[in-house]
Residue, then its C-alpha position, 0 to 999 in steps of 0.5 A: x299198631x292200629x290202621x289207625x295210627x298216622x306215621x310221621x316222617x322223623x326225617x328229610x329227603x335228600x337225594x336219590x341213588x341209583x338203588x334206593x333214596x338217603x334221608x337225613x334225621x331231623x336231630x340226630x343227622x343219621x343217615x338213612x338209605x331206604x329202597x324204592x318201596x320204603x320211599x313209596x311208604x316215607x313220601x305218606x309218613x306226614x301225619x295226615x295220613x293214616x296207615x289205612x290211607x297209606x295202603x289205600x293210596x300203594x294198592x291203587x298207585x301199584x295194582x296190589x291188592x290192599x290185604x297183600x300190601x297192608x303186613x309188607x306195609x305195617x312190617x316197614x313201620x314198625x322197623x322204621x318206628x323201632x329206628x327212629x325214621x317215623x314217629x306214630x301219631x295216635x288217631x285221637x291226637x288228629x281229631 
């Protein structure tokens, strides 16, 4: 998986609870209850974003340094592409 790549959210916001956040997916209706650092990360998930923004954006939002953000970060992606919660776009398809 490239910085490059631009996550795309597969799902809807639907609530929030007291210890995380409930999206729904768009086809297949399953449930997900993410924390409140996996919502940080959906809330970019829109395609237009790229993954090195996304850490861009988390570092300054939380005062992390980028090189610390950017495994938890990737690490999040890649489970959430392997559960169907995003879709990874390719850099050329945004050109």
């Amino acid at each position: 998986m490239s910085e490059r790549c631009f996550p795309s959210l597969n799902a809807r916001y639907i609530n929030q609870l007291p210890d995380g956040f409930i999206y729904l997916h768009k086809t297949t209706g399953m449930v997900f209850i993410v924390n409140v650092s996996a919502h940080s990360v959906l809330q970019y998930c829109d395609g237009k974003h790229s993954l090195k923004l996304i850490v861009e954006l988390l570092s300054e939002k939380f005062e992390v340094g980028k090189s610390e953000l950017l495994n938890d970060v990737m690490d999040f992606v890649r489970e959430a592409e392997k559960s169907n919660l995003i879709i990874l776009l390719d850099q050329e398809k945004q050109a």
